[in-house]
LUMTORBA-895948 format. One record per residue: z, x, y of N, C-alpha, C, O in turn; residue in one letter. Coordinates in steps of 0.1 Angstrom, whole numbers, padded with zeros to 4 digits, always signed. Layout:
! LUMTORBA-895948
ZXYZXYZXYZXYa
...
//
This chain:
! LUMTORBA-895948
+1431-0541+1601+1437-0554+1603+1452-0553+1604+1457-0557+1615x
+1461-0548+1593+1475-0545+1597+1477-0539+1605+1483-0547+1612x
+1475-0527+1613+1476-0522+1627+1474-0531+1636+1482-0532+1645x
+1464-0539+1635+1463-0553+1648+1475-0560+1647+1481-0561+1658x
+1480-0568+1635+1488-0572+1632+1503-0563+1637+1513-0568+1642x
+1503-0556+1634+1516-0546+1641+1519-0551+1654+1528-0558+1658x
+1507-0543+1661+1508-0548+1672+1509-0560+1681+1513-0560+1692x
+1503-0569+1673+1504-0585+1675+1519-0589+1677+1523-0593+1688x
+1527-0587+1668+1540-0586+1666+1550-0580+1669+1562-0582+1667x
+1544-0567+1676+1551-0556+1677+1565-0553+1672+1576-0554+1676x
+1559-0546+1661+1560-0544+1650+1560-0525+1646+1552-0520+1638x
+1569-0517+1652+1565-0506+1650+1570-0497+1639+1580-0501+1631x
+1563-0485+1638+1566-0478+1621+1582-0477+1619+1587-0482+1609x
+1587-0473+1627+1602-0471+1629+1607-0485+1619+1615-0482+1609x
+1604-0499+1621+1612-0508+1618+1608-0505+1601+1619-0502+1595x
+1601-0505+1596+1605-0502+1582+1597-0521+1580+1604-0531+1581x
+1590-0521+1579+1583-0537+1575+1574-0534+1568+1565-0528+1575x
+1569-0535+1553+1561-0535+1547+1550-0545+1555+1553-0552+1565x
+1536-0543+1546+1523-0551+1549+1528-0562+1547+1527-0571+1555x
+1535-0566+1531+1534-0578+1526+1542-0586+1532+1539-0598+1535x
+1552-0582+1533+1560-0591+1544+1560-0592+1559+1569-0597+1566x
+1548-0586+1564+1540-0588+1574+1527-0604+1572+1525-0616+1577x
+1525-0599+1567+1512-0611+1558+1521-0624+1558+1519-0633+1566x
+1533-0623+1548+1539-0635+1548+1545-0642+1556+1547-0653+1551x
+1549-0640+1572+1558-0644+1582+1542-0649+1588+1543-0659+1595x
+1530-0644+1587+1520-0652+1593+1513-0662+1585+1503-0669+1590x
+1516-0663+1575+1509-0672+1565+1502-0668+1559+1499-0676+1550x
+1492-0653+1559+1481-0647+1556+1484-0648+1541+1496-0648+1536x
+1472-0647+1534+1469-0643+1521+1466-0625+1519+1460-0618+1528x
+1469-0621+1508+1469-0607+1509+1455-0602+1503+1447-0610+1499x
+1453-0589+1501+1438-0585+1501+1436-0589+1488+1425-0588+1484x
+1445-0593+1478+1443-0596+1463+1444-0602+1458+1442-0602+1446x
+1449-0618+1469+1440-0632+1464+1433-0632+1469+1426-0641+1464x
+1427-0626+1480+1417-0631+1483+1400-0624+1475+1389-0629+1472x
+1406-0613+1474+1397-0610+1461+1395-0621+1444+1386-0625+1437x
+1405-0622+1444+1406-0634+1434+1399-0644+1434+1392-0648+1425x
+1402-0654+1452+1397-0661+1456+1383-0662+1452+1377-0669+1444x
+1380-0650+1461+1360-0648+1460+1355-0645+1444+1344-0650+1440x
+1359-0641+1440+1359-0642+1424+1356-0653+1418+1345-0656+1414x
+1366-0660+1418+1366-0673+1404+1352-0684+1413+1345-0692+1407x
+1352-0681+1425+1344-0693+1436+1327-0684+1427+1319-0690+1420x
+1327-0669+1429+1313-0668+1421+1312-0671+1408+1300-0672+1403x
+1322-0672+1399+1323-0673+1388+1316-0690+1388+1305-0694+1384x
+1326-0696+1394+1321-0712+1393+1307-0716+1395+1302-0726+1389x
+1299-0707+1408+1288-0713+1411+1278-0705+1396+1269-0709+1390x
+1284-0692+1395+1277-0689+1381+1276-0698+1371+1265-0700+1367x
+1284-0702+1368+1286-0714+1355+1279-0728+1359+1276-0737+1351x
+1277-0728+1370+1265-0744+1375+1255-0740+1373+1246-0748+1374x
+1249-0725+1370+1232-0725+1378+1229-0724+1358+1235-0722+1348x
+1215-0727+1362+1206-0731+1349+1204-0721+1340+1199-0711+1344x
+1207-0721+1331+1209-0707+1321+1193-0698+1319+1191-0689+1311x
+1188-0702+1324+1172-0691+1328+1171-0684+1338+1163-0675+1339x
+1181-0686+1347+1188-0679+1359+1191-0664+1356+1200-0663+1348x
+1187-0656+1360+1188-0642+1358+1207-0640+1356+1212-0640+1345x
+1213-0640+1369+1229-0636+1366+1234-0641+1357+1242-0636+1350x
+1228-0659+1353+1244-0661+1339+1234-0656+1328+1240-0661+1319x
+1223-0650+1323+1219-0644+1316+1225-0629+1309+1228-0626+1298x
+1225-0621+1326+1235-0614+1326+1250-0612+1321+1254-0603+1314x
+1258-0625+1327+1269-0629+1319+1273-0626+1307+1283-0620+1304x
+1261-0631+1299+1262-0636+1289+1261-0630+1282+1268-0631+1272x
+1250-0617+1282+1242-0611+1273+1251-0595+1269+1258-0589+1277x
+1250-0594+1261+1256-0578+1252+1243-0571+1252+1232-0576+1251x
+1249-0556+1253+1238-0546+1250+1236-0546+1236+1245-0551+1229x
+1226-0543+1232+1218-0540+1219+1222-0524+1214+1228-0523+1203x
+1217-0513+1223+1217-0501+1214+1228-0496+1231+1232-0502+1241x
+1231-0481+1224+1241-0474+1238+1252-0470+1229+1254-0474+1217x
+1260-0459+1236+1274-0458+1236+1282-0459+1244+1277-0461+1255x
+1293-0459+1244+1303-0456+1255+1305-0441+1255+1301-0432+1247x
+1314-0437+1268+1320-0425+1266+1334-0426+1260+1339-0437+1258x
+1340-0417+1258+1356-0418+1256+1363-0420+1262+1360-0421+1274x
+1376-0423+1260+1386-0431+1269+1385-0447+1267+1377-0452+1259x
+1393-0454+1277+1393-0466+1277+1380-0472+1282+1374-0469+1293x
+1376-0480+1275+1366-0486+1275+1367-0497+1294+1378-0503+1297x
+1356-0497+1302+1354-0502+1311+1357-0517+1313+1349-0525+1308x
+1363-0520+1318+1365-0538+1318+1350-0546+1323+1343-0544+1333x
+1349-0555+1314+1341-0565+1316+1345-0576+1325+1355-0582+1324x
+1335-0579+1334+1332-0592+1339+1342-0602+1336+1352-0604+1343x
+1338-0609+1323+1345-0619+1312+1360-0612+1309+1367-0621+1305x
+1366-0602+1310+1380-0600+1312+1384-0600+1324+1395-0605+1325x
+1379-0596+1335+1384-0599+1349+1382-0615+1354+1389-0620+1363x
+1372-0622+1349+1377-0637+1349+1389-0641+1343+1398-0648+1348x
+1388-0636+1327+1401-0641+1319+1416-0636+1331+1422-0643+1339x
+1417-0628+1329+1426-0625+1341+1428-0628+1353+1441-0629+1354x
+1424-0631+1361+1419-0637+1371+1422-0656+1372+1427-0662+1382x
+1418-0662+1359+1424-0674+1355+1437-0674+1351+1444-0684+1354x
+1445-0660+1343+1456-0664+1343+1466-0662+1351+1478-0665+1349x
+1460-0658+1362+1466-0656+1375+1472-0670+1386+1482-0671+1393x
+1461-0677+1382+1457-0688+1388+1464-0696+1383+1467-0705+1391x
+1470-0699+1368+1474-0710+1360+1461-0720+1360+1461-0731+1365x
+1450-0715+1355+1441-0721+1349+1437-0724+1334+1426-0719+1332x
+1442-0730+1325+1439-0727+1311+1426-0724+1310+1417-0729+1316x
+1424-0712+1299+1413-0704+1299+1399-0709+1283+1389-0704+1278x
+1406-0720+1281+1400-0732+1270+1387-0744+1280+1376-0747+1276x
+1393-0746+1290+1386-0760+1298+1382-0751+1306+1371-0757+1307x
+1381-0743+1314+1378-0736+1325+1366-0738+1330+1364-0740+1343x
+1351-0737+1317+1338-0737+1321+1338-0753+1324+1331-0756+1333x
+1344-0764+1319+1343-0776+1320+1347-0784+1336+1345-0796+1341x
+1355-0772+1340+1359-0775+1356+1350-0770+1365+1349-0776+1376x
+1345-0760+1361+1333-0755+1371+1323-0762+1371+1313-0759+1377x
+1323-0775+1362+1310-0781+1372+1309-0796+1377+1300-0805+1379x
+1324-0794+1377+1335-0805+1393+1335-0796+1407+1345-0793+1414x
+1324-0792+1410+1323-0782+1421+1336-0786+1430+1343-0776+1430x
+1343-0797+1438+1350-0800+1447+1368-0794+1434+1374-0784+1435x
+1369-0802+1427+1377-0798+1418+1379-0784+1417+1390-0778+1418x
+1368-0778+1414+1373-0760+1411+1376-0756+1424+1384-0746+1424x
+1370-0760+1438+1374-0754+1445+1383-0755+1450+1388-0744+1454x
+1389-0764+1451+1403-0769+1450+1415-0764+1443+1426-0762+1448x
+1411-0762+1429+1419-0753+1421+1418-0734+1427+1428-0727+1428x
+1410-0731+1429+1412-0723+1431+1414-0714+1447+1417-0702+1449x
+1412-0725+1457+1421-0719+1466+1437-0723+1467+1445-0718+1476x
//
């Protein structure tokens, strides 16, 4: 997509123009809101569906027996939301209570 964009603009290596300030002179969003984006939007429809629903089960649920290996422990789901919200300036207290203002969350979060 940046190479298109180079060229769109012509835009060559020589000039020294980062991606991001490529992105920005077209209005684009960069690859890590928009991951963000797609995030909090499954998050939201997660938090609407009926809790017998396989995924928010998932969510929800902790392992019983297991270990980890060493090192830093793997990030959860529920920390890459928390993150994710504070990204957003979403307070991370009312959050599940906005997800099920479907038009509201989406709003908030694009």
């Amino acid at each position: 997509m940046m190479r298109h964009l180079h060229s769109i603009m012509r835009i060559t290596w020589m000039d020294k123009v980062t991606n991001k300030k490529i992105l920005e002179r077209r209005g684009l969003p960069s690859m890590e809101d928009l991951l963000i984006r797609k995030n909090l939007r499954w998050t939201g429809h997660l938090m609407r569906m009926s809790p017998d629903r396989l995924p928010k089960q998932i969510l929800y649920s902790q392992l019983s027996s297991g270990h980890r290996k060493n090192g830093r422990p793997r990030l959860l789901f529920n920390d890459t939301i928390r993150r994710n919200l504070k990204l957003r300036d979403i307070t991370t207290d009312s959050w599940t209570s906005l997800t099920q203002q479907r038009y509201k969350w989406r709003a908030l979060v694009k």
